[in-house]
C-alpha positions in Angstrom: -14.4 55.7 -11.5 -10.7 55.3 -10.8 -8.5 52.2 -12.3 -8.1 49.8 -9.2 -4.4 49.2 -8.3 -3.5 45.3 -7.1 -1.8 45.5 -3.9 0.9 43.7 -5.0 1.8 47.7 -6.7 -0.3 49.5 -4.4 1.9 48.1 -1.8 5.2 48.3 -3.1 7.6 50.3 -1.0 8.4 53.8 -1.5 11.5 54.1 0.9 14.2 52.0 2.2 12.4 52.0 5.5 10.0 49.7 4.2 11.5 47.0 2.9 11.4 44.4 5.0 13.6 41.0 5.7 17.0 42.8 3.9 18.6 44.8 6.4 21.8 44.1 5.7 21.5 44.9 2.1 19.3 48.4 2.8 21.9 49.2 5.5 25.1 48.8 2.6 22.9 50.6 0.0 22.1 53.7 2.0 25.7 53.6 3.5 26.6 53.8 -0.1 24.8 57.2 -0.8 25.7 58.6 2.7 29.4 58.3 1.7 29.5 58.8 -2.3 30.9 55.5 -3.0 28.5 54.3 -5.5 29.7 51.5 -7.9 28.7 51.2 -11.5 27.4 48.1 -11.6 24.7 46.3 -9.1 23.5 42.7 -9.4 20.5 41.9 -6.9 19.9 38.2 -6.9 17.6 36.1 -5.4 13.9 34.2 -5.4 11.0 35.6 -7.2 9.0 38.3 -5.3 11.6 39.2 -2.9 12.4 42.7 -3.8 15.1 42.9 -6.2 13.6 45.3 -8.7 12.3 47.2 -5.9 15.3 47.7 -4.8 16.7 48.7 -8.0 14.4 51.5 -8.4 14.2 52.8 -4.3 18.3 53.1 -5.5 17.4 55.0 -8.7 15.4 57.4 -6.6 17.7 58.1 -4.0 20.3 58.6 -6.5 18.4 61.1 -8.6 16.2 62.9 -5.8 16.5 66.2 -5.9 15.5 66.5 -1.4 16.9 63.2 0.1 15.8 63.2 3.6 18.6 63.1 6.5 18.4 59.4 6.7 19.2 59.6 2.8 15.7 58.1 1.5 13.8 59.3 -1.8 10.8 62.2 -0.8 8.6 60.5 -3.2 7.5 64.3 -3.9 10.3 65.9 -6.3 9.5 65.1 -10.1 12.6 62.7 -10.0 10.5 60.3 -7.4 7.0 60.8 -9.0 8.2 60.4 -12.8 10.5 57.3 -11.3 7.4 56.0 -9.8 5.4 55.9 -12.8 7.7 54.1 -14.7 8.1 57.1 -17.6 11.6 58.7 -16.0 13.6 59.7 -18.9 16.6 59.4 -17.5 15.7 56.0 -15.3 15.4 53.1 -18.4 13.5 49.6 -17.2 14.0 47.1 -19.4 12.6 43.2 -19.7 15.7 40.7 -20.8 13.9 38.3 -22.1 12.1 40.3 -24.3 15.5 42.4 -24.9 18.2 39.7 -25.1 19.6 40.3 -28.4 23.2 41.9 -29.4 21.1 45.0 -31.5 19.1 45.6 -28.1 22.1 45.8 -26.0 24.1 48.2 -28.9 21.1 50.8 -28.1 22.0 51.0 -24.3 25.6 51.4 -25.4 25.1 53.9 -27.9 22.7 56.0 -25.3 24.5 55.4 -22.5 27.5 58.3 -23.4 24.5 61.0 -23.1 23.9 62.5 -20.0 20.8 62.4 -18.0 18.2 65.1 -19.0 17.2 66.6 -15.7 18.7 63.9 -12.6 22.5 63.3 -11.8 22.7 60.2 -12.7 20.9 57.8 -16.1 20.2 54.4 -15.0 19.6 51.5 -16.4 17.3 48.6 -14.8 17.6 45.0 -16.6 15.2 42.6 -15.2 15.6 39.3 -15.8 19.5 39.6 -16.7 19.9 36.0 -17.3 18.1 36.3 -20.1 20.6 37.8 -22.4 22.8 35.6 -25.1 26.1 35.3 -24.7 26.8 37.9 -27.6 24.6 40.5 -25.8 26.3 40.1 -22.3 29.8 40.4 -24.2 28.7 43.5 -26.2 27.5 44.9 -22.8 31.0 44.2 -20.9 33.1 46.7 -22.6 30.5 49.6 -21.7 30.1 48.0 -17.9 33.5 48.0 -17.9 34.3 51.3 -18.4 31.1 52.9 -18.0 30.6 56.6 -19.0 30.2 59.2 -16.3 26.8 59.6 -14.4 25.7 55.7 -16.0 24.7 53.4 -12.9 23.7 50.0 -13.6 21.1 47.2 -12.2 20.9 43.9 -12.8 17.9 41.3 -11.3 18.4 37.8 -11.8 16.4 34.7 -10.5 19.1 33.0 -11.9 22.9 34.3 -11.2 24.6 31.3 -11.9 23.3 32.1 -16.0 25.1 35.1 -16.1 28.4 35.3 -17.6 31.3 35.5 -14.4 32.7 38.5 -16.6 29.8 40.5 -15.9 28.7 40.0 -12.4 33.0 40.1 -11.3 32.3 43.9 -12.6 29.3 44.4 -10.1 28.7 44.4 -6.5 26.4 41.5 -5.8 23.8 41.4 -3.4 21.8 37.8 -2.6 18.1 38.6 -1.8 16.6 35.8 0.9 13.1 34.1 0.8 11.3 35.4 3.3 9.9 33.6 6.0 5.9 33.0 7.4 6.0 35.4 9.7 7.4 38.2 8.0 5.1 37.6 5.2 1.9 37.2 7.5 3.2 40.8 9.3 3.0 42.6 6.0 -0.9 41.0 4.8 -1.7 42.0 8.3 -0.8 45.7 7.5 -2.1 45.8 4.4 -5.6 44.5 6.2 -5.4 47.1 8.5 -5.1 50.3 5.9 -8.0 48.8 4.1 -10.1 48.4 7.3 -10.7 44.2 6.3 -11.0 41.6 9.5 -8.8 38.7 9.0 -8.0 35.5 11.1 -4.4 35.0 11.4 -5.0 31.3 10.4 -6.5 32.6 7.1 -3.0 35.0 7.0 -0.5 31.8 8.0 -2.6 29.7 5.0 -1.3 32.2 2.8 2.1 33.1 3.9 2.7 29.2 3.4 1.6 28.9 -0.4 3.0 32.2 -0.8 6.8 30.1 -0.6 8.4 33.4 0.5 7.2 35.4 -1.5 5.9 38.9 -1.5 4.2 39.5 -4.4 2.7 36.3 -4.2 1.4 36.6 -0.7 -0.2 39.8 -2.0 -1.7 38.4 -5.1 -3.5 36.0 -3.2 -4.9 38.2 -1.1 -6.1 40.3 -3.3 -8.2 37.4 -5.0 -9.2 35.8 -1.5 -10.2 39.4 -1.1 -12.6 39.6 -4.1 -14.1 36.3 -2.8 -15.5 37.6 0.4 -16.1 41.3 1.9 -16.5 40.3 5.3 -14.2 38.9 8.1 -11.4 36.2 5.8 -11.3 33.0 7.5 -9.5 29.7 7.1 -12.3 27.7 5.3 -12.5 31.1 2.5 -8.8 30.5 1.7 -9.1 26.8 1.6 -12.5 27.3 -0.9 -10.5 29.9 -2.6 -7.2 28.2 -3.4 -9.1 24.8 -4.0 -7.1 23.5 -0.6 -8.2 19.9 1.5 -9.6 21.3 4.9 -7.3 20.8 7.8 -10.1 18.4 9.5 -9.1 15.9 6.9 -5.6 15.3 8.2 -7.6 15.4 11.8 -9.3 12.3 10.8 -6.6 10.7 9.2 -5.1 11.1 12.4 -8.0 9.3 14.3 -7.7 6.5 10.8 -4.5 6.2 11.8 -4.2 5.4 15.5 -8.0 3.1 14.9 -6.2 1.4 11.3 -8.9 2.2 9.7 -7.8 0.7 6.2 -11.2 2.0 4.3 -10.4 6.2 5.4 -7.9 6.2 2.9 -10.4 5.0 0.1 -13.2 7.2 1.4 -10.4 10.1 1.3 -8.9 9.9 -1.9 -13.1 9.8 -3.7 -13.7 12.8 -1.5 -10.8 15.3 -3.2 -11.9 13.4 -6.3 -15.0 14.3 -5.8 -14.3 18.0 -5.3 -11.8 18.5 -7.5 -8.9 18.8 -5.2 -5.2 19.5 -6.8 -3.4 16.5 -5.9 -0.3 18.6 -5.2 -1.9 20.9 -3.0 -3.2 17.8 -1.2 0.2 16.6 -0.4 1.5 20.4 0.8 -1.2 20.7 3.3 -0.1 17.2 4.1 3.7 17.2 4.4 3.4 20.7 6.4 0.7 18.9 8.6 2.9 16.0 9.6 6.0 18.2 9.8 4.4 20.7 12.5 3.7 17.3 14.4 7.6 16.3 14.0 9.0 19.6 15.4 6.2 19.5 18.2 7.3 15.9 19.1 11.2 16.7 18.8 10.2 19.7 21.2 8.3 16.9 23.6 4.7 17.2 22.8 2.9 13.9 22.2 1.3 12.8 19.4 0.0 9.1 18.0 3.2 8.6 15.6 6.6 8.5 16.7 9.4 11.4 15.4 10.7 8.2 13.5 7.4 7.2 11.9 7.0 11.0 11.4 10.5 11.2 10.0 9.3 7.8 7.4 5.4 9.6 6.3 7.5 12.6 5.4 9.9 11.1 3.2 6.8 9.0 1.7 5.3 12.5 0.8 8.3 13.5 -1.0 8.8 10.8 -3.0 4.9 10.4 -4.2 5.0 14.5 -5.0 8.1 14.0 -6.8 6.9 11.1 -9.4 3.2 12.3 -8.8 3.7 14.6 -12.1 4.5 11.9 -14.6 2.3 9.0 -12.6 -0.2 7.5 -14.7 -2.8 6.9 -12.0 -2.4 10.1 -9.3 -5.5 8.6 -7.4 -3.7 5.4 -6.6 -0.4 6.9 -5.7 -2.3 8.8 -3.3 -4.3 6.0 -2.4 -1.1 3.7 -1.7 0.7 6.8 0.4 -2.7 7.0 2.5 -2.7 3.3 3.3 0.6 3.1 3.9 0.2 5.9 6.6 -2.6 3.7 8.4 -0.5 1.1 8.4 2.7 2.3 9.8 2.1 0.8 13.3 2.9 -2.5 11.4 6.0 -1.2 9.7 9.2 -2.7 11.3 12.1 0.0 10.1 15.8 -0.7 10.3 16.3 2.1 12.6 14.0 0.2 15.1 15.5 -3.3 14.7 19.0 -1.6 15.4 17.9 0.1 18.8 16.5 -3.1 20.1 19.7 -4.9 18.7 21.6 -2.0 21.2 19.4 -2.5 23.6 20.3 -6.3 23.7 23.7 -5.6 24.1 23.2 -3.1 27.1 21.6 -6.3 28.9 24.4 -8.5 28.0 27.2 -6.3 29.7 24.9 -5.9 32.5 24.2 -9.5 32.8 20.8 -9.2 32.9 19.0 -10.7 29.4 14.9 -10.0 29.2 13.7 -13.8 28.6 12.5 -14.0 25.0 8.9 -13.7 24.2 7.5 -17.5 24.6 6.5 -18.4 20.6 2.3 -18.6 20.3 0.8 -22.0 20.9 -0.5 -24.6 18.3 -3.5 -25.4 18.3 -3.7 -29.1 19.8 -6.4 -31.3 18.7 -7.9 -33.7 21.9 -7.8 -37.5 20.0 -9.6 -40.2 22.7 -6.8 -42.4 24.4 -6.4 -45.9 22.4 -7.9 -48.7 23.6 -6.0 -51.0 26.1 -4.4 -54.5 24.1 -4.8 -57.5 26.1 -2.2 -58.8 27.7 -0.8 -62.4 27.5 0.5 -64.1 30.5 4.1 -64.3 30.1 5.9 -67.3 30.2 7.2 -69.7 32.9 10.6 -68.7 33.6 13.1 -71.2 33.2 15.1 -73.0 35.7 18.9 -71.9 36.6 21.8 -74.2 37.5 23.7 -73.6 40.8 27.3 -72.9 39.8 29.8 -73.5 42.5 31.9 -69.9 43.4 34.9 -69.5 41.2 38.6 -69.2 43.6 39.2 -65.9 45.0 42.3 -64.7 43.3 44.1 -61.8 45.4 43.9 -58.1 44.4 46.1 -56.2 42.5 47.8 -53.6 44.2 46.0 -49.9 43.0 47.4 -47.7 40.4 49.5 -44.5 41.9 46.6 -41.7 41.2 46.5 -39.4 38.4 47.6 -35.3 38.7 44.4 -33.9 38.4 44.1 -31.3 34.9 44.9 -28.1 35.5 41.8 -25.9 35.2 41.4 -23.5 32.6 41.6 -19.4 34.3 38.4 -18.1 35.7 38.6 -15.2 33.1 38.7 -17.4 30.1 35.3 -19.3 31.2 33.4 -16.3 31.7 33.9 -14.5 28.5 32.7 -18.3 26.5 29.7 -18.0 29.0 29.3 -14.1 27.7 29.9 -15.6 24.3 27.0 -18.2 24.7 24.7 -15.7 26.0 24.9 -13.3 23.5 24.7 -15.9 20.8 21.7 -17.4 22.4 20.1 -13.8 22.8 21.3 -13.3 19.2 19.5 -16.4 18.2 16.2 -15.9 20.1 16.4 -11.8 18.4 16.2 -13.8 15.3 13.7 -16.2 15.9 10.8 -13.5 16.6 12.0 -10.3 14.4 13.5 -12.0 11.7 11.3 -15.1 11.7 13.5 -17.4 12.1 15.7 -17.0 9.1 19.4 -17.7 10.8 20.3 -21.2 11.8 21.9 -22.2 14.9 24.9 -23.9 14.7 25.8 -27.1 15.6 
């Protein structure tokens, strides 16, 4: 019985050809060995699982293989590629920084590095994890990087480039790997599915793509274990079982919880992962990329029960709860407060919202045209029975009035000359105080319904 091999080596590529998501890079590399101008000193940087010891050694091979092909790749079949390949090259050294970081380890490469190779052109040395080294190895190493003996080729791979020294990597050409996206990452699990003759939904294939966070080997280490879980056809619901992950008809019925406020879902929810043992920070991936597909959907015009704002706000919520979820002391009722807050968010009134209708206000005001306010809701009146009539008295007799002769007409004074009527103030002047009125009274009734009545009208 053969030793398996974990797809994440099985799969590894063996020519430039297929590595995928770097052209750029694989074009400058193989343009290098087409025209002899091969540097000293490489430093491949970038995210985990992208390729950058891979790289490395596809470079080691080309440089050392004894019947490059016309589009300069390694054969894979000389004793250069095969011996490469299995890691025991004598004249191709990998070796771990963080297991190597000291000055003594890094005095060993120097004093090896003036012999020449044994049977390829070139020794080469491969340094994973570069960063690793103290500041007295990297200095040790500078002098031989510097002036390098002939037929010595170096690689560096770094996570972490900003940690190595700036007189090392000035000395190498650099070369930033990118994370890879979904797609890319789906195409290659598909591939590997068809060589080993296994049926796969590509929903099962985008499930792992996403928790895979650009990342080749990790995309291929999960499905090697998802593949160990079930012989037949890989669905969705076997990732989901696999990886411990909330099913996507959750978030369908939080939807419907939602749009109906059902306060209680978020209750019934949170016992439920609880209940099955659900990784709180799984919970909130599947949830942030759920409402995020529904924000670029809106933005691109399909409808959905929350707004791109509201959308906008639960995303941010997300964030914020997975950032402090790791040193909350009660991770149920941090998800239990994000749920209900979610059902709720009809009732939210943001600042973004009260500004719009603030803008929209003023859009009716220079038009002239001001929506009435919205009449306030009626008090309850209570019906009292009328009071009961008073008698009334009979009033008295009125008294009698003397008859007063008329006084002497006296004669009229002549009429004052009239007054020069006041000149009225410009037409111009009294419409911009009735503009002024209206927007204060528009002002004043915006206040009264959003803000409750908190500003006071003036006298």
């Amino acid at each position: 019985m053969s030793d398996y091999v974990v797809l994440a080596r099985k799969y590894r590529p063996s020519t430039f050809k297929e590595v995928l998501g770097q052209d750029a890079i694989v074009q400058t590399l193989k343009n290098a060995l087409r025209e002899n101008r091969l540097a000293h000193g490489y430093l491949f940087s970038g995210p985990k699982g992208t390729g950058k010891t891979t790289l490395a050694r596809l470079m080691a091979k080309a440089i050392n293989c004894e019947n490059r092909t016309d589009d300069f790749e390694p054969c894979n079949a000389c004793t250069s590629c095969k011996e490469i390949a299995a890691s025991n090259s004598l004249d191709v050294l990998e070796i771990d920084g963080a297991s190597n970081r000291g000055i003594e380890d890094i005095r060993k490469i120097n004093d090896t590095a003036c012999y020449s190779a044994s049977s390829g052109r070139y020794k080469i040395y491969i340094i994973d994890e570069v960063h690793m080294l103290t500041k007295e190895a990297f200095n040790a190493l500078l002098k031989t990087l510097e002036e390098p003996p002939p037929k010595v080729v170096f690689f560096f791979a770094t996570t972490e480039p900003h940690k190595v020294l700036s007189t090392i990597s000035s000395r190498c050409q650099r070369f930033q790997l990118k994370r890879q996206d979904s797609k890319t990452l789906s195409k290659k699990l598909k591939k590997i599915a068809k060589d080993l003759g296994v049926d796969v939904e590509d929903a099962a294939l985008e499930t792992i793509a996403f928790f895979a966070e650009g990342s080749f080997r990790d995309a291929e280490s999960l499905f090697d274990q998802v593949l160990s879980f079930n012989e037949g056809t890989v669905t969705a619901e076997d990732i989901e079982k696999v990886l411990g992950l909330p099913s996507r008809a959750l978030f369908e019925k939080l939807d419907q919880a939602s749009q109906n406020r059902e306060l209680a879902y978020a209750f019934e929810l949170t016992e439920q992962l609880f209940n099955e043992g659900k990784d709180y920070s799984y919970f909130l991936d599947r949830m942030l990329d759920h409402y995020r597909t529904q924000l670029i959907e809106t933005l691109s015009g399909k409808s959905y029960p929350l707004t791109a704002l509201e959308l906008q706000k639960v995303l941010e919520w997300i964030l914020e709860v997975k950032e402090s979820l790791k040193n909350h002391l009660l991770p149920r009722a941090a998800i239990e407060s994000l749920l209900l807050r979610v059902i709720r968010i009809k009732e939210e009134v943001f600042p973004e919202q009260l500004i719009q209708r603030l803008t929209a206000l003023e859009a009716q005001l220079q038009t002239g045209v001001v929506a009435p306010p919205p009449a306030p809701p009626k008090k309850l009146q209570i019906e009292t029975p009328p009071p009961k009539p008073k008698p009334v008295a009979p009033p008295p007799p009125a008294p009698k009035q003397e008859v007063k002769p008329p006084p002497p007409v006296e004669k009229a004074a002549p009429p004052p000359p009239p007054a020069k009527p006041a000149t009225p103030p410009p037409t111009t002047e009294i419409q911009e105080d009735k503009k002024d009125l209206v927007r204060y009274d528009t002002l004043m009734q915006f206040a009264a319904v959003e803000l409750e009545g908190t500003l006071k009208r003036k006298n």
